[in-house]
N, C-alpha and C positions, 0 to 999 in steps of 0.2 A: 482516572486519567488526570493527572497533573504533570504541571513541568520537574523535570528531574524524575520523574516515577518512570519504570519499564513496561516493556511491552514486548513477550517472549513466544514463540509461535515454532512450528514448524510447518514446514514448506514438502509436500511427498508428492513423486509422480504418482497419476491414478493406477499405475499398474503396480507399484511400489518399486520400482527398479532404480529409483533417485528419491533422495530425501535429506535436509537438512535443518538444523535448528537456528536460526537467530534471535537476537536480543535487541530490542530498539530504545533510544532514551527519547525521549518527547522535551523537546527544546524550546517549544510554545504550544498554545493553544490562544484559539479565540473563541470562544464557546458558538454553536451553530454555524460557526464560517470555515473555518481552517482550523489544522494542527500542523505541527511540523515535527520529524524524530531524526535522532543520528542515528546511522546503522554502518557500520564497518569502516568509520571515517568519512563517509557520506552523507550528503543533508537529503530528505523525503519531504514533500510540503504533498497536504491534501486539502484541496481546497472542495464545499462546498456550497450549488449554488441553485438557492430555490427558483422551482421553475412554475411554482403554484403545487399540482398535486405530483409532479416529478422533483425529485435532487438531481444536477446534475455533476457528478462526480470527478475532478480532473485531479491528477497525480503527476507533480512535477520531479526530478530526482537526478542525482548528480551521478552519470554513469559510472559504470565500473571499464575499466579496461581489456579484461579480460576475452571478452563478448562482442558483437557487434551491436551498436547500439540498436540498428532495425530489433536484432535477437530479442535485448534486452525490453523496451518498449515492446513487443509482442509479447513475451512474459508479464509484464504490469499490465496490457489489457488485455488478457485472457483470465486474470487473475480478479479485473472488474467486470469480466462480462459472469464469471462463476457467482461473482457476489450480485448482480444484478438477477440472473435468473434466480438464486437463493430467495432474494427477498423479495423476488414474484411468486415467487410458488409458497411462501409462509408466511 
């Protein structure tokens, strides 16, 4: 992870019936606090913040139009709540 380096992922419903790929560039980093990436012309910032034996993870982002943003925001945290139960259970 550095600035200017990517970060390329893809996105699939669990039933497989939607699926896409994107590309992120990471525009900063603060090591242990934040990153920041572009992705489709949009800025991502993730910030995090020790809580002792919890992170607590907050993801700011520059919407898209397409969507409504409640939509959108329901997507980014459904997407932290997967990543939280993940790394409860491993």
């Amino acid at each position: 992870m550095q600035i200017g380096g990517t970060y390329k992922a893809r996105m699939e419903a669990k039933d497989g019936s939607f699926g896409f790929d994107f590309e992120a560039t990471y525009t900063e980093i603060t090591k242990f606090k934040s990153f920041s990436y572009g992705l489709w012309g949009r800025e991502v910032t993730v910030l995090f913040n020790d809580l002792g034996k919890q992170t607590e993870v907050t993801v700011i982002f520059d919407p898209e139009n397409e969507n409504p943003i409640e939509m959108q925001r329901d997507g980014w945290q459904a997407i932290l709540n997967n990543y939280k139960k993940y790394t409860e259970t491993n």
